[in-house]
C-alpha positions as CSV (number, residue, x, y, z in Angstrom):
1,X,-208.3,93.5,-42.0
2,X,-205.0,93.5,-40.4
3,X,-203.4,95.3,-37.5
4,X,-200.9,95.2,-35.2
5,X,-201.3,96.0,-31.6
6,X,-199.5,98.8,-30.0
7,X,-196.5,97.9,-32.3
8,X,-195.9,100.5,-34.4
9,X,-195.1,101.0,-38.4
10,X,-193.7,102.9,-40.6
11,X,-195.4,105.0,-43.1
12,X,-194.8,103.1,-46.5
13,X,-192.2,104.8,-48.6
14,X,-193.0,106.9,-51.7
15,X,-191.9,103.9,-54.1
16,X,-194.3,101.8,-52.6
17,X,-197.1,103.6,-52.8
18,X,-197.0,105.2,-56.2
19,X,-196.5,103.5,-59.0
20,X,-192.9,104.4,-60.8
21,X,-194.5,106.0,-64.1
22,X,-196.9,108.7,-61.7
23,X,-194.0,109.7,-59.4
24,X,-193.8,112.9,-61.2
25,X,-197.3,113.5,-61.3
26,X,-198.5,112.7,-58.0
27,X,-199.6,115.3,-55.1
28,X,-197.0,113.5,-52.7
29,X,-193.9,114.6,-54.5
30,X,-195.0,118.0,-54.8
31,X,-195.8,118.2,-51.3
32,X,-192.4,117.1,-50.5
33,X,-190.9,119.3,-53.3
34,X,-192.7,122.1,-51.4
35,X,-191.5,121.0,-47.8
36,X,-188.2,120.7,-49.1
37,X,-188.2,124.6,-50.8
38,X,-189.7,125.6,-48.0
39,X,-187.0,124.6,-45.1
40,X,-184.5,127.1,-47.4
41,X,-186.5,130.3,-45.6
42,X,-186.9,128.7,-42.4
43,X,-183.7,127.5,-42.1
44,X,-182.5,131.0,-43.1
45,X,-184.7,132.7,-40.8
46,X,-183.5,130.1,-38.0
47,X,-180.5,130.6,-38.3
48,X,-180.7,134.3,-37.9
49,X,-182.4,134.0,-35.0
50,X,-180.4,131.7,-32.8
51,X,-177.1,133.3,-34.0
52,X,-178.4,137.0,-33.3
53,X,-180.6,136.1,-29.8
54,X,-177.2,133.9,-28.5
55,X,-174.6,135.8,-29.6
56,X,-176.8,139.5,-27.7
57,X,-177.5,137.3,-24.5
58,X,-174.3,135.9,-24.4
59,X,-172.3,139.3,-24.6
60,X,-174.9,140.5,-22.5
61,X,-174.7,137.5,-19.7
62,X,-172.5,139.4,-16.9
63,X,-175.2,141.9,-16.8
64,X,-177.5,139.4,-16.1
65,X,-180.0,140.7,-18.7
66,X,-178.0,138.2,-21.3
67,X,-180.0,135.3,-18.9
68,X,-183.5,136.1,-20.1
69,X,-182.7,136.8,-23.6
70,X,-180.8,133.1,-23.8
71,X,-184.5,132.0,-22.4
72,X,-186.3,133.7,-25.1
73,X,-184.3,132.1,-27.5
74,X,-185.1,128.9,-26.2
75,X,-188.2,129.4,-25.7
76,X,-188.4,130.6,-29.6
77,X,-186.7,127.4,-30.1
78,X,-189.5,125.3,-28.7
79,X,-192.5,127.5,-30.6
80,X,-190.1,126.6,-33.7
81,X,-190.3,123.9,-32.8
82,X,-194.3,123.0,-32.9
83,X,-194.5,125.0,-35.9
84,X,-191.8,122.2,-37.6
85,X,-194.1,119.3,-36.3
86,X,-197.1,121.0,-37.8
87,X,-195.1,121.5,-41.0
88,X,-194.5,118.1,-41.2
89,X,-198.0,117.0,-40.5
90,X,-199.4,119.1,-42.9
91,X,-197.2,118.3,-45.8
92,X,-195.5,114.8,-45.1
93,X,-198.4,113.4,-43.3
94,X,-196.2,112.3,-40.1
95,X,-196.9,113.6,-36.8
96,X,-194.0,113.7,-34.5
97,X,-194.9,114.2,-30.6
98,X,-194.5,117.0,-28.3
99,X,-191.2,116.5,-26.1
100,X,-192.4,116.8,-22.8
101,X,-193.8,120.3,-21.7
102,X,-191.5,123.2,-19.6
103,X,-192.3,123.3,-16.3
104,X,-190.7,124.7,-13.2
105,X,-190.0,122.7,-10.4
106,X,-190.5,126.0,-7.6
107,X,-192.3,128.9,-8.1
108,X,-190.5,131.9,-8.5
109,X,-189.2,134.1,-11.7
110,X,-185.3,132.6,-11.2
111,X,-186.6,129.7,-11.0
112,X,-188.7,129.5,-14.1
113,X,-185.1,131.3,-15.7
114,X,-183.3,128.2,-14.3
115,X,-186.0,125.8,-16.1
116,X,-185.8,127.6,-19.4
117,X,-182.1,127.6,-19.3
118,X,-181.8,124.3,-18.4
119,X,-184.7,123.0,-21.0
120,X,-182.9,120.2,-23.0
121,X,-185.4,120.3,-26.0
122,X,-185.6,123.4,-26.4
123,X,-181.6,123.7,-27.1
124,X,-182.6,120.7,-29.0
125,X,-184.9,123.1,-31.1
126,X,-182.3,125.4,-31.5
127,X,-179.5,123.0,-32.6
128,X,-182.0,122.3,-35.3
129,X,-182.3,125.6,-36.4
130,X,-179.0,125.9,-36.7
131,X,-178.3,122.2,-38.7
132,X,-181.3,123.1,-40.6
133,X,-179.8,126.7,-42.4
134,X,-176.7,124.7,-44.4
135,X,-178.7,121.9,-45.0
136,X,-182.0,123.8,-46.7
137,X,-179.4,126.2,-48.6
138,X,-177.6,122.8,-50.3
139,X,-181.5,121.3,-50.6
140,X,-182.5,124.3,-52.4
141,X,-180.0,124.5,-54.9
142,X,-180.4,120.6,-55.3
143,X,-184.3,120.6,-56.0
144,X,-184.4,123.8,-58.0
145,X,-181.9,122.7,-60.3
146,X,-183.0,119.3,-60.9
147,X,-186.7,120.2,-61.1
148,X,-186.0,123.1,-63.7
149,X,-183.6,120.4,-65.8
150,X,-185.9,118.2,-65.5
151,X,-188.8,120.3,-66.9
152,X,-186.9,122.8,-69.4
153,X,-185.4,119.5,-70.7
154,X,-188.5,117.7,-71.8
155,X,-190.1,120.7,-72.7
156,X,-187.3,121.9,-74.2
157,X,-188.3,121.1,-78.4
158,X,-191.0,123.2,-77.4
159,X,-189.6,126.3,-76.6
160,X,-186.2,126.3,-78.0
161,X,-187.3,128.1,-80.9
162,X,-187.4,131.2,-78.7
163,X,-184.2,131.5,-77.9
164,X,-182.6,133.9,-80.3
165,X,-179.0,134.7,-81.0
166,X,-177.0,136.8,-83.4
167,X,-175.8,133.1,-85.0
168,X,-178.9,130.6,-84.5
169,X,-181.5,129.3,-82.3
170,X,-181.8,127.4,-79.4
171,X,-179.3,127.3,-76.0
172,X,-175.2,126.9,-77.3
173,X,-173.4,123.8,-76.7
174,X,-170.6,125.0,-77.5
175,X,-167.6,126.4,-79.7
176,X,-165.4,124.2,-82.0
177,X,-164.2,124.5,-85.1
178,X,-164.4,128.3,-85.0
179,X,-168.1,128.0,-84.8
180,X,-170.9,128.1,-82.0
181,X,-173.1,125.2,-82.5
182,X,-176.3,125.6,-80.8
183,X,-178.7,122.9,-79.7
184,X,-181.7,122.7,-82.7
185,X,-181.5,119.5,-84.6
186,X,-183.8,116.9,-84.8
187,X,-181.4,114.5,-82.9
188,X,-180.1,117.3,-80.5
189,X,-183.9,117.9,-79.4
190,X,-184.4,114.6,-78.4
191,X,-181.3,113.8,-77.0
192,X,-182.0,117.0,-74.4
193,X,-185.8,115.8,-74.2
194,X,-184.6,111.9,-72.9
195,X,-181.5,113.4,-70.4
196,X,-184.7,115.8,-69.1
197,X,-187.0,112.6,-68.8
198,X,-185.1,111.2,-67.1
199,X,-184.2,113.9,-64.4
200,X,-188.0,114.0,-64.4
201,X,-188.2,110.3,-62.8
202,X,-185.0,111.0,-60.7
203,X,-186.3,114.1,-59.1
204,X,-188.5,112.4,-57.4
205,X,-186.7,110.3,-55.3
206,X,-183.8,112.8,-54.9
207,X,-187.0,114.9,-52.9
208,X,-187.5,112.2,-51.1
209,X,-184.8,111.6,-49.8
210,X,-183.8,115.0,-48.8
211,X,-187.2,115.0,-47.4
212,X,-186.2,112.1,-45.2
213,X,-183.6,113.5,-44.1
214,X,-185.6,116.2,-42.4
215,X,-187.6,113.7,-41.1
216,X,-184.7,112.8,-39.3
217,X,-183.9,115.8,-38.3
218,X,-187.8,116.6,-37.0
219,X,-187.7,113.2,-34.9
220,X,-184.7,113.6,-33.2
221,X,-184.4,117.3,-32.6
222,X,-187.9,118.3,-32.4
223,X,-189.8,115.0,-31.1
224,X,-189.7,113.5,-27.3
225,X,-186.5,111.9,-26.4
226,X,-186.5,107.5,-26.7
227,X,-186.6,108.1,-22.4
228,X,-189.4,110.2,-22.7
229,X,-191.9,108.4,-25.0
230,X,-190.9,105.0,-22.7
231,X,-192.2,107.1,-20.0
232,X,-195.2,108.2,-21.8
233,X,-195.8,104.3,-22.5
234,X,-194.8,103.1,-19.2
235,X,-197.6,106.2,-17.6
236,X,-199.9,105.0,-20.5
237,X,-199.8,101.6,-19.3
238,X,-200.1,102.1,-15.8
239,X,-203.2,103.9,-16.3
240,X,-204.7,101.3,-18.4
241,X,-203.4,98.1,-15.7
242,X,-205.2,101.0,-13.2
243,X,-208.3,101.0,-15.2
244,X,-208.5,97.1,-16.1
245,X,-207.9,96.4,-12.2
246,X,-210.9,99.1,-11.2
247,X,-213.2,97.6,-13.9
248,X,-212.4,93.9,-12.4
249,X,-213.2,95.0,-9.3
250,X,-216.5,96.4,-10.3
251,X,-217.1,93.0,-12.0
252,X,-216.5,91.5,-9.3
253,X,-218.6,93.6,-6.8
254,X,-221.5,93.5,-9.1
255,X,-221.3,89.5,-9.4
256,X,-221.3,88.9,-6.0
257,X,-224.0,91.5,-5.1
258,X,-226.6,90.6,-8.0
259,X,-226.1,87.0,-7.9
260,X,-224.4,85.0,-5.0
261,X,-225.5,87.6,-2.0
262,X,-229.2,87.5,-3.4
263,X,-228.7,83.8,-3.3
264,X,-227.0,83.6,0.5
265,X,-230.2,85.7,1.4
266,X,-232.6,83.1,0.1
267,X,-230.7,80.3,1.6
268,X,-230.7,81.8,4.7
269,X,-234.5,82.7,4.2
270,X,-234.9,79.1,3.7
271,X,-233.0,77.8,7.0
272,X,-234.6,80.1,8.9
273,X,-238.1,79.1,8.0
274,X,-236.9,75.2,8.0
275,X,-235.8,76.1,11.8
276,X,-239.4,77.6,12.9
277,X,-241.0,74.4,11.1
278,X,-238.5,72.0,12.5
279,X,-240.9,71.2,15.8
280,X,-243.9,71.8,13.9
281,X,-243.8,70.5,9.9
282,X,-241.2,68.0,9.9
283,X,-242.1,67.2,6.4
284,X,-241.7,71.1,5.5
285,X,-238.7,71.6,7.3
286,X,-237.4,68.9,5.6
287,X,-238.6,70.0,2.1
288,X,-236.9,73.7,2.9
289,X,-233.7,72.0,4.3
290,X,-233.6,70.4,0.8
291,X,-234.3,73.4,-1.5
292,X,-231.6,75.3,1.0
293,X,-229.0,72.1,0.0
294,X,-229.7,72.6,-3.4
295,X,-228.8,76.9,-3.4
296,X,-226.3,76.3,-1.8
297,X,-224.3,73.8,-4.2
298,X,-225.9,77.0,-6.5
299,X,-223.7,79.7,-4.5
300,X,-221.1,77.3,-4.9
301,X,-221.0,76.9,-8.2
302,X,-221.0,80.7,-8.7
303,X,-218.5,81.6,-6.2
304,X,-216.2,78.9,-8.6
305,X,-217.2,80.8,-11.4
306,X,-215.8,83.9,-9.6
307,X,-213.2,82.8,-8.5
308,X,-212.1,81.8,-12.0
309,X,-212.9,84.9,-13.2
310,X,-210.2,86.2,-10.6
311,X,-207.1,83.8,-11.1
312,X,-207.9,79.8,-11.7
313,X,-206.9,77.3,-9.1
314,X,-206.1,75.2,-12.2
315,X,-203.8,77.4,-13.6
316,X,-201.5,77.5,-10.7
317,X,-201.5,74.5,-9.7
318,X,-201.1,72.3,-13.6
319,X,-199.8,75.8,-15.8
320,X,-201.2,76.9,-18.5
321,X,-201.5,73.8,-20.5
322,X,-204.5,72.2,-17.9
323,X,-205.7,75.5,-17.6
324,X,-206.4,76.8,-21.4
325,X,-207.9,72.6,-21.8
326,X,-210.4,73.8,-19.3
327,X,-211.4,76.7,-21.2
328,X,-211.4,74.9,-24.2
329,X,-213.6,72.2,-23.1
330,X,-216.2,74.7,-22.0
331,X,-216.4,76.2,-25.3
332,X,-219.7,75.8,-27.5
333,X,-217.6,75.4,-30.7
334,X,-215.2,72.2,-31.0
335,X,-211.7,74.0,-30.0
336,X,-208.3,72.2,-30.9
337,X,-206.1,73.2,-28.3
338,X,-201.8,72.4,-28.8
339,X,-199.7,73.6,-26.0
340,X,-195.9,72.8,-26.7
341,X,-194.3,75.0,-23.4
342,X,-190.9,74.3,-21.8
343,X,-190.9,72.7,-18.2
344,X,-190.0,75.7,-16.9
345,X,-192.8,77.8,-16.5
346,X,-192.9,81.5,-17.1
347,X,-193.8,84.4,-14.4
348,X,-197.5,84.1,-12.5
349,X,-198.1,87.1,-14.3
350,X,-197.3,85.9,-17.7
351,X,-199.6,82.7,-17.2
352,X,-202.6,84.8,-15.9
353,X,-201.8,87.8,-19.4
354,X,-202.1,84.2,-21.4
355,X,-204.7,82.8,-19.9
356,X,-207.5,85.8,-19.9
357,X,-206.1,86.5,-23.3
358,X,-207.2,82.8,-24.7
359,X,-210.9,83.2,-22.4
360,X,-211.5,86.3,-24.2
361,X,-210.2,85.6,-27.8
362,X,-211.8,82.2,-27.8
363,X,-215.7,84.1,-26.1
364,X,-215.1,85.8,-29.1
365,X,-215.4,83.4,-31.1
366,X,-218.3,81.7,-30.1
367,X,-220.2,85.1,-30.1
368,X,-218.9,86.6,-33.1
369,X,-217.2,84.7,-35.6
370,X,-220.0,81.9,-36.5
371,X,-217.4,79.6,-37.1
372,X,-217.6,75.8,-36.8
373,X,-214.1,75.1,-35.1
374,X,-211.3,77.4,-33.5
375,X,-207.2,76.4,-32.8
376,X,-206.2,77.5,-29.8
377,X,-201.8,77.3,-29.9
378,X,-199.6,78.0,-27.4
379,X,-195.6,77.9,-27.7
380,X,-192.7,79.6,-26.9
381,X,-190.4,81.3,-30.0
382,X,-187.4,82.2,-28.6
383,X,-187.8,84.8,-25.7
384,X,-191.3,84.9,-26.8
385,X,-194.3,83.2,-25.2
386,X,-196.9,83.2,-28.3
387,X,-200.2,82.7,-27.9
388,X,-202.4,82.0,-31.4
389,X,-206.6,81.5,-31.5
390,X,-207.7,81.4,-35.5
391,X,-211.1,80.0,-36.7
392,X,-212.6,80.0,-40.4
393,X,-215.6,82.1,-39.3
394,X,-216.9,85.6,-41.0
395,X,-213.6,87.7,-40.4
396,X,-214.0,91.4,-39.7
397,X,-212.7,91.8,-36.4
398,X,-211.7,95.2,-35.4
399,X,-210.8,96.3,-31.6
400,X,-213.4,99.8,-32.4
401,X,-215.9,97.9,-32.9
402,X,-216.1,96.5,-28.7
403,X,-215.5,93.3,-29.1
404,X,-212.8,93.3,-26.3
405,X,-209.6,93.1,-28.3
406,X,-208.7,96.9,-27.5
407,X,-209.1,95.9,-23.8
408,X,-206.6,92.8,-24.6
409,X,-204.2,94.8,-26.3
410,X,-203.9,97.4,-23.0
411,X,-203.5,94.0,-20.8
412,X,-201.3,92.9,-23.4
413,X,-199.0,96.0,-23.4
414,X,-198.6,96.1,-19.4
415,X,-196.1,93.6,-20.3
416,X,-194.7,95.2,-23.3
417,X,-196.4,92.8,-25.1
418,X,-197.8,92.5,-28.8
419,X,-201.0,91.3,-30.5
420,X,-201.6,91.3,-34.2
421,X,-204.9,90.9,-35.8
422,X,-205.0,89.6,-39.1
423,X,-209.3,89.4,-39.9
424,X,-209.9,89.8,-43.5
425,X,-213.7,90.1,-44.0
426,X,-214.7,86.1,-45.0
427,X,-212.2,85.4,-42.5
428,X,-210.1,83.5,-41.6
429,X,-209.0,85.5,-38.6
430,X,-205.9,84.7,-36.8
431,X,-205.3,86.3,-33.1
432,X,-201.5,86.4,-32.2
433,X,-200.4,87.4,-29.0
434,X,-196.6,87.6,-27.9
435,X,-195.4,87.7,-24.8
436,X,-192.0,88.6,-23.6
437,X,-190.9,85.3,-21.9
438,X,-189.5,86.1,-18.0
439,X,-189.2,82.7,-15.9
């Protein structure tokens, strides 16, 4: 499989994903010959709407009661609004975002009045309605008209013959030589069934691109603002740099409760009892001074382990370069590691992102991938500090399945940040990460 983390992609166009001789046919173009058609009744109805509701409150304003009819056309304008996202959803397969939701700052009727008033997407809404009425009329025309040229013309040998005149058979092309000449010979047939063919296989993309227009239209009239949805990612991330830090913590807490404060007990178990047999047992004290020596390289040890856990001494003192080596070394599968940085060294923050992104991707490895050998590659690619782990184990990784590459990818976005999984089952699977590079 292959995926890119939190980047985003477009949906793949119509052309790509059907093949040229079923455009016609397929259930894709007729959903967006019917969202097309349909915009022609909305957009009239729209139109309507916004022209009627503004034009009353607005002849109405210096009576005040013009105020809250302006707000019920806004607010129209934003249930529209949701109704056009739906739309969209349920017939083009894209689902645009809310913008953000209308809320008062006070409490207070004036002051909800003031909020409505002064709610930019829901003018945005109605500016839509109102781009959307000339547009769907010209759409309309457009679609109908191609679609029933296309159609009456390669069905046309068919049913010509039921066209009936007072001088032939079959739809006139005209009057020369003091005669009407209709269309009903053998080479006039398919001359009208090939021009209809081909509208058939132009249609299509004529659809299309009307209905990208609207799509247009949709995302920057209906959806969240390019401010808003960096706020929703910026609120997104904190939350998840909130959650990561919490869940650290925990780690953290646990480790040294289970482990190193269960050891400091025993060692101070240990001294105690080597203290009462000190006068007594010198052999025994000496024996439990010993074992106490030895838990307490133990509790050492671990607290290193920790600490590492937390932020490497190694890493900040020698970079990244001494620090990924370490990691590499400890690894149970033979890791190549190739570090080509800059002597200037990016931010703290940046090193520690890179450095828990290559402990994790390469703990991955050893416990999933049954490889026999891993690359580990650090460089830097223009403003980008990249960060690659492959191996030629089993493939298949997927961040649903828990194998802490959704975790990376929320560390990896705190930074607006990119990873890109590419893990076809078989393998190989190559781990990018991309780093924006800030000295």
């Amino acid at each position: 499989m292959t995926m890119s983390i939190p980047a985003t992609r477009p949906s793949p166009s119509l052309a790509q994903r059907v093949p040229f001789a079923l455009m016609p046919f397929h259930p894709r173009t007729w959903r967006e010959t019917l969202y097309v058609l349909l915009s022609f009744p909305i957009g009239v109805a729209g139109f309507v709407f916004v022209v009627t509701m503004l034009s009353v409150g607005g002849g109405l304003i210096i009576t005040l009661i013009g105020l809250p009819i302006i707000g019920m056309a806004i607010l129209g304008g934003r249930a529209v609004g949701a109704l056009e996202r739906a739309r969209m959803a349920g017939l083009l397969g894209e689902r645009i975002p809310p913008p953000r939701p209308l809320r008062p700052a006070e409490p207070g009727v004036w002051k909800w009045i003031k909020t409505v008033l002064t709610d930019g997407p829901g003018w945005r809404a109605l500016a839509y309605l109102v781009l959307l009425f000339p547009w769907a009329v010209f759409t309309f025309a457009m679609t109908v008209g191609f679609w029933a040229y296309a159609l009456g013309g390669v069905s046309y040998p068919i049913w010509y013959r039921w066209i009936e005149t007072d001088g032939g058979t079959g739809a006139q092309l005209g009057t020369w030589d003091g005669k009407i000449h209709y269309l009903d010979t053998g080479w006039e047939l398919v001359g009208v069934a090939a021009v209809g063919l081909v509208l058939l296989f132009i249609t299509p993309y004529l659809v299309r691109g009307f209905a990208n227009v609207e799509r247009a239209m949709v995302r920057g009239l209906l959806g969240p603002t390019p401010m808003t949805e960096r706020v929703r990612d910026l609120a997104a991330t904190r939350d998840s740099a909130l959650a990561t830090s919490a869940a650290d913590l925990r780690r953290i807490e646990r480790d040294l409760h289970d482990s190193t404060q269960a050891r400091l007990v025993a060692l101070s178990m240990d001294l105690g009892m080597a203290k009462e047999k000190l006068a007594d047992d010198p052999d025994q004290a000496q024996r439990l001074v010993a074992k106490a020596h030895d838990e307490a390289k133990l509790v050492l040890a671990e607290l290193r382990g920790i600490a590492r856990g937390i932020h490497p001494a190694v890493l900040t003192d020698r970079g990244l370069d001494a620090a990924v080596s370490a990691v590499a070394a400890r690894s149970p599968i033979p890791v190549s590691v190739q570090v080509d940085l800059p002597p200037q060294r990016p931010a703290p923050a940046l090193e520690a992102i890179a450095y828990f992104c290559a402990c994790e991707l390469l703990a991955n490895v050893a416990k999933h991938s049954r490889s026999g050998t891993a690359t580990l590659a650090i460089d830097r690619v223009e403003d980008q500090l990249r960060l690659v782990v492959s191996d030629d184990g089993i493939g298949g990784a997927d961040p649903e399945r828990g194998t802490g590459l959704a975790g990376l990818a929320e560390r990896v976005a705190t930074v607006d940040g990119r990873l890109d999984i590419h893990s076809p089952a078989g393998g190989p699977t190559v781990v990018t990460v991309e780093l924006p590079w800030t000295p």
